[in-house]
N, C-alpha and C positions, 0 to 999 in steps of 0.2 A: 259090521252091519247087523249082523244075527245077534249080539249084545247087545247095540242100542235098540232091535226090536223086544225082545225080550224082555227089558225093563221097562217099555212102552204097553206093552202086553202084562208083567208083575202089576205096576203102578194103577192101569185101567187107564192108562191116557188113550184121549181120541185122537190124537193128532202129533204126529211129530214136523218142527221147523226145523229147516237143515243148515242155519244160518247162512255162512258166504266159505267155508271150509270145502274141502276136496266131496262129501257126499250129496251137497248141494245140486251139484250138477251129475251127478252118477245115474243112469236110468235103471241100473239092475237094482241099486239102493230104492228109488222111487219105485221099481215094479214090485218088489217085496212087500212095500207098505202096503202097496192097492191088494195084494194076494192075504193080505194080513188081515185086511178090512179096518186098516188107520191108515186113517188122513195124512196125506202128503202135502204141504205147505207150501207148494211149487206148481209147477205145471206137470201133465202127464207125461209117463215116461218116457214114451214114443216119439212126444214131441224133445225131450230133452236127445233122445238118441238121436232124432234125425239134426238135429242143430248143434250136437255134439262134434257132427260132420262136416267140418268146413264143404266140403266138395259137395255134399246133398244140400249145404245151406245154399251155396252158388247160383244148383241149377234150380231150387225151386223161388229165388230173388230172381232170375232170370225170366222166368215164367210170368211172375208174375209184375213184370215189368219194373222192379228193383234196380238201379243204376246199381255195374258192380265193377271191380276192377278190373279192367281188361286183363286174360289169361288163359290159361286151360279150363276145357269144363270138365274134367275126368282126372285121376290120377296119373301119374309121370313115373316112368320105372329106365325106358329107355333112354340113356344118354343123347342118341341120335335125336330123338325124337323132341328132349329137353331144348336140344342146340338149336331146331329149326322152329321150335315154338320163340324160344327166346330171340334170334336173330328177325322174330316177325315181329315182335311187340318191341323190340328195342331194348338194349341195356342200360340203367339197370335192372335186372330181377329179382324179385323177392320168391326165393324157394320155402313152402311153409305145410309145415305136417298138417296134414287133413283133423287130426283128432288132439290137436295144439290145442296151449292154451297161457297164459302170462308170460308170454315171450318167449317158448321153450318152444325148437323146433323149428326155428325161423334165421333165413340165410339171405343174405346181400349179395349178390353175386354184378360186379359189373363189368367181367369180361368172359368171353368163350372158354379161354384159359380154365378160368375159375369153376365152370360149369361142374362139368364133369364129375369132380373131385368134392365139391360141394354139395351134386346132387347124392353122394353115394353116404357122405356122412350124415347128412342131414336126415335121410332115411333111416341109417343108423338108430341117431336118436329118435324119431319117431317111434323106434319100436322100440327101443328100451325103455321110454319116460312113457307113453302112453300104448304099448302091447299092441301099436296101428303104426305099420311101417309107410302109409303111403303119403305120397305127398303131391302139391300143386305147384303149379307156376303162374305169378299174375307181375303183372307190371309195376315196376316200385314206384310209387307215387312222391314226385320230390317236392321238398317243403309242406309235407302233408299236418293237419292239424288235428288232431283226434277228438272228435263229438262224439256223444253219446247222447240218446233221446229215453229218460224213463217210463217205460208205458205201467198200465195198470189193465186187466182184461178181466169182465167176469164171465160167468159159464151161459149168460142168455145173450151174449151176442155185442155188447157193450167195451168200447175198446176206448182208452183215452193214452194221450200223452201230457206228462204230468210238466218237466220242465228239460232243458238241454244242459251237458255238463262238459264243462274242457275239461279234458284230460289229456293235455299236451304235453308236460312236464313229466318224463318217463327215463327212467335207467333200465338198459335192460330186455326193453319193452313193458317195464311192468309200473305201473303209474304210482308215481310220488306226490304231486298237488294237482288239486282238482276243483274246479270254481262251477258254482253256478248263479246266474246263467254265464254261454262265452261269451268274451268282451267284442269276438266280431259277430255275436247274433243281433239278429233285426227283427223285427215282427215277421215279413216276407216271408225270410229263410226261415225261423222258428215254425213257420208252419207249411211249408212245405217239407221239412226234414220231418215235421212231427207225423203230418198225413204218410209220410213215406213209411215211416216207421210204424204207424199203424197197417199200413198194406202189410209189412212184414206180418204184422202178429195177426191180421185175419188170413193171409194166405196157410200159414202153418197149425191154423187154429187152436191158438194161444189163450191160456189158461190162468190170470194171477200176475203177480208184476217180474216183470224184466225189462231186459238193458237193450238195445239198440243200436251199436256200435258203427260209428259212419269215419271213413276219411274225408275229410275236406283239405281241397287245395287250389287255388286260385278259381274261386266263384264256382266248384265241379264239386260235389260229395258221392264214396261212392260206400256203398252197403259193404260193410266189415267182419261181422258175427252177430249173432244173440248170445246177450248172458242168460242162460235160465234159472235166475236166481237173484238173490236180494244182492246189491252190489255196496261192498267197500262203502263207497262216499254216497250211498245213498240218504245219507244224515243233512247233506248240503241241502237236494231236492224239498226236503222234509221241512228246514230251514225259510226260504221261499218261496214255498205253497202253503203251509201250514198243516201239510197233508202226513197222516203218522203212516207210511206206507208199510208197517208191519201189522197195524191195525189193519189195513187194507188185505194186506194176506190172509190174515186170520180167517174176516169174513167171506173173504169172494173163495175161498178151502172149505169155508161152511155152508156155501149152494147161497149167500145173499147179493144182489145186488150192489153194482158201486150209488154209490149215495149221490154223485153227482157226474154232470156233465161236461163237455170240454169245455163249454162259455163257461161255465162256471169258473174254473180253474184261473187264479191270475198268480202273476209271479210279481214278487213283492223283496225290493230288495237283492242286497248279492251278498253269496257265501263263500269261503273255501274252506278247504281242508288240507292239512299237512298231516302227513300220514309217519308220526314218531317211529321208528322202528332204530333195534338194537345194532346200528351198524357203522363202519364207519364209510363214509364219502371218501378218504382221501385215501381209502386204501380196495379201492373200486368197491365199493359201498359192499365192501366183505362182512359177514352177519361178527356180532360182538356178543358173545354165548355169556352169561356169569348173572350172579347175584346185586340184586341193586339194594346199595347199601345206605342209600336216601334218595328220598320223591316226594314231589311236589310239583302238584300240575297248576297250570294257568288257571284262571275263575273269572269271574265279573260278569256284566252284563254283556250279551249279544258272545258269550262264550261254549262251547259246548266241548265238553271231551269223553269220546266214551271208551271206556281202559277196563281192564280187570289185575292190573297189576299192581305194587304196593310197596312199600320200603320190606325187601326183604325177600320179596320176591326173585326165582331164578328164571330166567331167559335161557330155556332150553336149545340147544342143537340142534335138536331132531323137527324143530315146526317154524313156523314163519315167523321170523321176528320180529313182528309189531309188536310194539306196544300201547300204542292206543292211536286216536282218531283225534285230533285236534283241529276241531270247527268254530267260525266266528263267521258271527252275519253283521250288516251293517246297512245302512239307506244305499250307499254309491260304493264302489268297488273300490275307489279311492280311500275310503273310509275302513274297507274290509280290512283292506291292507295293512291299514295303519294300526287295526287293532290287533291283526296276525301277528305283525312285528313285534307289537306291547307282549303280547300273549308267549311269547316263543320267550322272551327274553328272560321270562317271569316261569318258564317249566324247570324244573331243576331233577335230574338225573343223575345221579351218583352212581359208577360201580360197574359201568358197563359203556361203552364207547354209542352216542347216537347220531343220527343225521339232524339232529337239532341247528346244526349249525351251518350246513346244506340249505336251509328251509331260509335261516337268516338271509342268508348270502341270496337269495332269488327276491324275498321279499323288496330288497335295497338296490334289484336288478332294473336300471332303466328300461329295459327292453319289455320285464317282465310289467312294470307299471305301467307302460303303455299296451301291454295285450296283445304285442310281437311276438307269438308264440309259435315253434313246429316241434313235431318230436323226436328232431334234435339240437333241443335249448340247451342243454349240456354242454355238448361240443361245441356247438355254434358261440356262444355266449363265455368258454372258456369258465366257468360258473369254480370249479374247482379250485382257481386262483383266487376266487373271490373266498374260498369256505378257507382255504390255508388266513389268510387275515382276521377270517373270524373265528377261527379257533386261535390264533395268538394274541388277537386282544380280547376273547377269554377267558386266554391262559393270564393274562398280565393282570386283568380284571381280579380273576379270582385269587390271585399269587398276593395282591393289592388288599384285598377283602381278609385275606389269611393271617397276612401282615396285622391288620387292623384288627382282627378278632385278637390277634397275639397279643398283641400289644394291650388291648384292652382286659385278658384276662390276665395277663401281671399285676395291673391295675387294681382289679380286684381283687387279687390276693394281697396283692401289697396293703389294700388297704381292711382288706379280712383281716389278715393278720395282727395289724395297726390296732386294730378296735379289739382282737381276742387281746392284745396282750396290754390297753387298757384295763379292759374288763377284769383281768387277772390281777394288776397293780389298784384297780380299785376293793378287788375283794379282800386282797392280803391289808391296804391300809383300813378296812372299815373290821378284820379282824383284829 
């Protein structure tokens, strides 16, 4: 933190953006800036601390009349206490670190048995991954479908929501495809999640754009977290609205006004996003570390990829293995589809093992093209049997491809050769 100030401080920059990385969301990194007298590209600290808080997030959605998921409103330490919260909301429960965050710190528990022993590790890690040992209990919502609402806030009072994103398709808890808008939004729901999500961000007195995180599950949504920060697939959002929502940061961090209103905003179009990363699927999507020793990303129209990686490039250990954001928009979702598919087939990867072929195997997923989503497609849909096929016709593909280059460069030697040693019988007879 005190190095990236300092070179903001050397440089004479006004303003530092914390992209979607681990300082993003840090309020002692945001209160630095504001003591610094440079601009924080986010919302203020306070607010990032109290939302940092599952448990402060709860009671003040609570408050402010927020649908949330039935559970405790306070942290959980005693067992006893676990057991009789739990046997009142019903099993199963979802045990989840107050100061979690991409599925880290979160427990399934769906017997008394399991309680206990769940409750004590689970706390564990709470305090080893985030230095906050405490934890909740709320009610596991079954077949639950993961929306998210993009809002946009500026500092005089202006609050909009821009558009809604599935992010149902998750290992982990941590989201792999993400379409906007969902294929079960309606005008209705789109605006009553968006107003809801607006109540969020006026009750907390929100600041710049963030994420609005809802479960949905049979016709019931219930309030999930705030991201405070630029999110992942916020490329899709940007996609159909037309809205550059980093542009949007910039200004509403510089004291200006949003340029437009809710009527304004129309969503236009459907996007998704497959989120490349160095890993493989069939070995529980364990990260694939090494140097990529050829790449070539997808292109054409209604294509978007946004990467900083490169033939040559190495895919470190130490940090999150993506490697890039691969977006395609199109008129119908039908269409997106079809272009994800072209798109995926046409990324080429060398050198390092990816979910490329994870990404294939959903696109060709019935379930998945009709919008049959919860999150857990994975398991539900057995999707893993589908990726083994697609990495052996692939593998045959490419073995086929290898073949043919083979063969083809003998060819040309054969006939390199052919013509050097014309050439050579022509010079000796003309000497």
């Amino acid at each position: 933190m005190e190095a990236i100030i300092a070179v903001a401080k050397n440089t004479g920059a006004d303003a530092i953006h914390p992209g979607y990385g681990f300082l993003s969301e840090n309020p002692v990194f945001a209160k630095r800036c504001e003591e610094e007298g440079i601009i924080f590209i986010g919302p203020q600290s306070h607010v990032i601390a109290e939302m940092g808080s599952k448990i402060r997030a709860r009671h003040l959605m609570m408050k402010a009349g927020v649908p949330v998921v039935p559970g405790t409103k306070d942290a959980v330490e005693d067992p006893n206490e676990a057991l009789e919260v739990a046997e009142k909301i019903g099993y199963p429960v979802l045990i989840k670190a107050s100061a979690g965050g991409g599925g880290i710190g979160m427990k399934v528990v769906h017997s008394r048995e399991e309680l206990t022993t769940s409750l004590s590790s689970t706390r564990q890690m709470a305090g080893s991954a985030f230095g906050d040992s405490s934890v909740f209990i709320e009610k596991y919502v079954e077949e639950p479908r993961h929306i998210e609402i993009q809002i946009l806030a500026d500092s005089f009072g202006n609050t909009v929501y821009l558009s809604d994103r599935e992010c149902s398709i998750q290992r982990r808890h941590q989201k792999l495809i993400e379409e906007a808008p969902s294929p079960i939004m309606t005008p209705e729901l789109r605006k009553e999640m968006g107003e809801a999500a607006v109540k969020v961000a006026k009750a907390i007195g929100y600041v710049n754009a963030g994420t609005v995180e809802f479960l949905y599950s049979k016709g019931n949504f219930y309030f999930l977290e705030v991201n405070t920060r630029l999110q992942v697939e916020h490329g899709i959002t940007e996609m159909v609205t037309g809205i550059d929502i980093v542009r949007e940061q910039i200004r509403i961090a510089w004291g200006e006004k949003l340029e437009f209103a809710q009527e304004d905003i129309v969503i236009d179009g459907h996007a998704i996003e497959c989120r490349i990363n160095a890993e493989d699927p069939l070995n529980d999507f364990a990260p694939s570390p090494g140097k990529i020793r050829r790449y070539r990303s997808a292109g054409g129209p209604g294509v978007r990829v946004d990467s900083g990686v490169h033939t040559g490039y190495t895919i470190s250990p130490y940090y999150d293995s993506m490697i890039s954001k691969l977006c395609v928009w199109s008129r119908k979702r039908e269409d997106a589809i079809a272009r994800m598919d072209r798109a995926l087939y046409e990324y080429v990867v060398v050198g390092v093992k990816t979910n490329i072929p994870f990404h294939k195997a959903v696109m060709r997923n019935p379930s998945f093209r009709r919008g049959d989503l919860t999150t857990n497609f994975i398991e539900e849909q057995n999707i893993l049997e589908a990726v083994e096929n697609v990495v052996k016709a692939d593998s045959e593909k490419g073995a086929t491809l290898a073949s043919a280059l083979e063969a083809k460069d003998k060819k040309v030697a054969a006939i390199t050769a052919a013509v050097h040693a014309y050439v050579n019988m022509a010079q000796k007879t003309q000497r």
